[in-house]
N, C-alpha and C positions, 0 to 999 in steps of 0.2 A: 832936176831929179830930187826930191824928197830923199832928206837922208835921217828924217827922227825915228826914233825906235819905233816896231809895231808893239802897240799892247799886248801884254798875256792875254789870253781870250780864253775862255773855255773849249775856242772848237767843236770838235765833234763827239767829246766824250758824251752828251746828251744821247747822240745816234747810237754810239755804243752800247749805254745803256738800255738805248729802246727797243734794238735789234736782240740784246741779251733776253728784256721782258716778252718779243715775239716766240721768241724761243722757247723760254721756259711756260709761258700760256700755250705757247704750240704744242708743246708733248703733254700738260696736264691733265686734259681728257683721259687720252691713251691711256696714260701710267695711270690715273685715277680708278679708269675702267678696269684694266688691267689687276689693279689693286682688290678692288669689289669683285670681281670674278676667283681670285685666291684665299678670301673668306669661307668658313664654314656655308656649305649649299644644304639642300635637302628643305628641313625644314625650318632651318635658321636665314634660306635664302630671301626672306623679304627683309631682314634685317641689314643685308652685305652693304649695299650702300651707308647706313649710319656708319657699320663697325669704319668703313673707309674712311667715313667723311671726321670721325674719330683723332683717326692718327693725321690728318691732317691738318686738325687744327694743333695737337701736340708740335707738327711740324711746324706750324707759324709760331708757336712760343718759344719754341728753340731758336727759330729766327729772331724773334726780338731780344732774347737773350742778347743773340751779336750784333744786334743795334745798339742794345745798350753798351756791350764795351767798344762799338766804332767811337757812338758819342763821350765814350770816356777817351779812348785814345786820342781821336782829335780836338781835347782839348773842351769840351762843353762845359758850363757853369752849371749845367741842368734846368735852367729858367724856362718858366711855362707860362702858357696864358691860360685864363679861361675857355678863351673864345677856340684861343688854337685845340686845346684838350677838348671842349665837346665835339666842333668838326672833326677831330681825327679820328674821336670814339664815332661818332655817323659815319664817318668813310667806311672804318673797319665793321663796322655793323653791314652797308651796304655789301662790302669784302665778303665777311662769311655766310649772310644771307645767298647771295650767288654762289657760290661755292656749294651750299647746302643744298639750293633747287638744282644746280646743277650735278651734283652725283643720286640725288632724286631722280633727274631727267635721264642719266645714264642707267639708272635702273630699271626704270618706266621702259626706255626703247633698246633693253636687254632681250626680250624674249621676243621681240620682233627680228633686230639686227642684229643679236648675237655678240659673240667677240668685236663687230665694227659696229658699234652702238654710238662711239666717241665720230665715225665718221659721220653720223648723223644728225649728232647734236653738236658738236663742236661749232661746223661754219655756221649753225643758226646763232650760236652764244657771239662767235668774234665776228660775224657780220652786223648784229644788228646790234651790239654792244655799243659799235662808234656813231651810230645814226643815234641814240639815245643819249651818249656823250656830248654830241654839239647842238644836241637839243636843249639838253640840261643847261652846258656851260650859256646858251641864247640867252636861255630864260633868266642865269644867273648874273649874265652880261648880255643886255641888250643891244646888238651892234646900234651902231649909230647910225639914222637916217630910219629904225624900225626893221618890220618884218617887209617891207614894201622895199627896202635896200639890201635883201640874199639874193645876190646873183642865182641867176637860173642855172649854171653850170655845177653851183651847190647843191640845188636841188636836184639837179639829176644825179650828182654824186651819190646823195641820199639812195635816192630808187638805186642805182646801179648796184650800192652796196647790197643792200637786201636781197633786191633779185639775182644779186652773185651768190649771198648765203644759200638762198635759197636753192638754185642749182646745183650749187657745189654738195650739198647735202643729198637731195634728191639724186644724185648722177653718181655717187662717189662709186667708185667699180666696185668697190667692197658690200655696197649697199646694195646694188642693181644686178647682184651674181656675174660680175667681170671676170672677177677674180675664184670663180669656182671651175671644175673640171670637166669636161664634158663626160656627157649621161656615158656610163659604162666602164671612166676612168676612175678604180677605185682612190679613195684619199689616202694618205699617207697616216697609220694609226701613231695617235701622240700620248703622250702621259697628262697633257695640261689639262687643268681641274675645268669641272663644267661653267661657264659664266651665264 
C-alpha cells in the first residue's frame, strides 16, 4: 500500500465554477428580457433593448471593479503582457458584442413571443455557442493527426447540439401556447408593464 501524501489538486472547484457560469448564462436572457420589457414602452419601445443592454455593461464595470480588488487581495504584482492585454480586450469585445446582438435578438423576437422571447432565443445562443467554441478552439489548435483525425461521435455531438437548440426553441411550451389557457378561460389581470 502507497503510503506518500496525495497532492493538493484543484478538484472540482473548476465544476463548481462551471456549473455557477450555467447558471448565471442560464437566467441571463430571462432577467435581460425581463429587464427590456420594464423600460419606458410606447414610443420609446424600440429603444428598450439598448437602455437594457445600458445597464449591463454598467454591471460588468462594477464586476471588474471586484476583479480588481480580488487581484489586490490575492496578492498580484499587476504585471501585464501585451499579447495577454490585446487577447483579453478581443475576448471582451467578442463578450459585449454577443451580449449586444443578443438583447437586439430579444427585442426582434419580442412582439412575436412576447414575455418568452428569452425561451426562443436563449437555446439558439447556448446551443450553438459550443459548436462555435470547438470550432474556434480547432482552428486555434489543430488536433493532431488534422481534420481527418475528429472522431465521428464529435461530429454528431456537433449536429446533436444544434438540432437540440434547435428543438428546444421551437417546442419550448411557452413558445408553442402550452403554457396558455384554454379558449374561454379568462387570464388572470396583472400590473406587469407591456414587453
Amino acid at each position: 500500500m502507497n503510503s506518500a501524501p496525495v497532492a493538493a489538486g484543484p478538484g472540482n472547484t473548476w465544476l463548481y465554477f462551471a456549473l455557477l457560469t450555467v447558471f448565471s448564462w442560464g437566467v441571463y436572457g430571462v432577467i435581460l428580457h425581463k429587464a427590456r420589457g420594464y423600460m419606458p414602452m410606447g414610443a420609446e419601445a424600440p429603444h428598450a433593448s439598448l437602455k437594457a443592454f445600458l445597464f449591463v455593461c454598467i454591471a460588468y464595470a462594477l464586476i471588474g471593479v471586484v476583479a480588481a480588488v480580488m487581484l489586490k487581495v490575492r496578492g498580484s504584482n499587476w504585471s501585464l503582457t501585451g499579447d495577454g492585454i490585446r487577447w483579453s480586450l478581443i475576448a471582451g469585445s467578442a463578450g459585449a458584442v454577443g451580449a449586444f446582438t443578443l438583447v437586439l435578438a430579444l427585442g426582434a423576437a419580442s412582439p412575436i413571443y412576447k414575455a418568452a422571447a428569452a425561451a426562443a432565443v436563449m437555446p439558439i445562443v447556448f446551443g450553438g455557442a459550443p459548436v462555435v467554441n470547438t470550432v474556434v478552439a480547432m482552428l486555434l489548435h489543430p488536433p493532431a493527426g488534422g481534420i481527418r483525425a475528429i472522431p465521428a461521435p464529435f461530429i454528431l455531438g456537433c449536429v446533436l447540439a444544434a438540432s437540440g437548440a434547435f428543438l428546444v426553441a421551437k417546442y419550448a411550451p411557452s413558445n408553442t401556447g402550452g403554457g396558455t389557457k384554454p379558449a374561454g378561460v379568462a387570464a388572470p389581470a396583472t400590473n406587469a408593464p407591456a414587453r
